[in-house]
C-alpha positions in Angstrom: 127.9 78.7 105.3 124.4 77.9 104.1 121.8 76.2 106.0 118.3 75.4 105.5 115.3 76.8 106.8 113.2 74.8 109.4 110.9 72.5 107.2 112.9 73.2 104.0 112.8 69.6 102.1 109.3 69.2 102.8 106.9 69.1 99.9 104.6 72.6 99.8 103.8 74.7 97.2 106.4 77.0 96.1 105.8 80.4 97.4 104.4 82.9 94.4 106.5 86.2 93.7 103.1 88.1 93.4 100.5 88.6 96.1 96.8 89.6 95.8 96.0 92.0 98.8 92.7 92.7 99.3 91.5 96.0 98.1 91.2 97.6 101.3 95.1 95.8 102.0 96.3 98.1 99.6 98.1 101.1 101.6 98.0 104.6 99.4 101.2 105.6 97.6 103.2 108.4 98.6 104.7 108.3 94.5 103.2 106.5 91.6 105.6 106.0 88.9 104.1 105.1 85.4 105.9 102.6 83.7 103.3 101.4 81.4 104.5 100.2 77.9 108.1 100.5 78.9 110.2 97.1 79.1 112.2 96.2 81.8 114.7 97.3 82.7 113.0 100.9 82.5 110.8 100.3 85.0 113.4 99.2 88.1 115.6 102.3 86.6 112.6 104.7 87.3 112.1 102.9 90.5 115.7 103.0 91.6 115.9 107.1 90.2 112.8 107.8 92.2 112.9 105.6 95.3 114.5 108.6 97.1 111.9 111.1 96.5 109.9 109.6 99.4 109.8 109.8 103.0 111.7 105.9 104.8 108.6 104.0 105.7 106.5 105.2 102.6 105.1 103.6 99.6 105.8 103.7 95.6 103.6 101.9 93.4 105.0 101.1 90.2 102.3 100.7 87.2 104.0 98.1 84.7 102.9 96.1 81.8 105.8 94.1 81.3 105.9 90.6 82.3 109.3 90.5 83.6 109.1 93.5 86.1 106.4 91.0 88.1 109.4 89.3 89.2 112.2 91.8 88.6 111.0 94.9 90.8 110.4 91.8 94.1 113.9 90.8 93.2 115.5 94.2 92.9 113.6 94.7 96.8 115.4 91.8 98.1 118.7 93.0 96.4 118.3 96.2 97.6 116.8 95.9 101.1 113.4 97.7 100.9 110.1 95.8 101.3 107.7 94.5 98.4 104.2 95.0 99.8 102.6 93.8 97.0 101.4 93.3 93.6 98.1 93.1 91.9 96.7 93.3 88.3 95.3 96.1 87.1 92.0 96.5 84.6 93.8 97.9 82.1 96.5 95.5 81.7 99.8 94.8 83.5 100.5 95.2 87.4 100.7 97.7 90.3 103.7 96.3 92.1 104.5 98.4 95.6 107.5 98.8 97.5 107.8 100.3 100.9 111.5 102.6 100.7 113.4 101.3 103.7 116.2 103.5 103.7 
């Protein structure tokens, strides 16, 4: 059975899938995977090949330039059970998204 949070209903902002961490936020990557000019669903595959390499607890950033894995690689977190920690722009285009592995 489904029930709603406490203060569901009530009219806030919808929370973003993206967050901004300050630069100093930002914890170091154990693995960075380079996904740069590769559309999704390349980038969660690399992610979900890779994921394992790492010790539980550490981070992977994923460097993307496709719109979609903004919102896919969060969602494939949730899905999966480890933790987005966060995702920024990058100068030269597209996003560093990071996941903490979990398991």
């Amino acid at each position: 059975m489904w029930r709603r949070r406490s203060g569901a209903g009530k009219s806030e902002p919808e929370e973003q899938q993206w967050s901004e961490p300050r630069a100093e936020a930002r914890e170091p990557a154990a693995l960075t995977i380079d996904a740069l000019g590769r559309k999704c669903p390349i980038p969660i595959i690399m992610l979900a090949d890779q994921i394992n390499q790492v010790p539980m607890g550490a981070v992977v950033e994923v460097l993307a330039d496709d719109p979609a894995a903004v919102t896919d690689i969060p969602a494939w977190c949730r899905l999966k059970s480890h933790a987005h920690v966060g995702s920024v722009e990058i100068p030269q285009g597209g996003w560093s998204i990071q996941v903490r592995r979990n398991y």
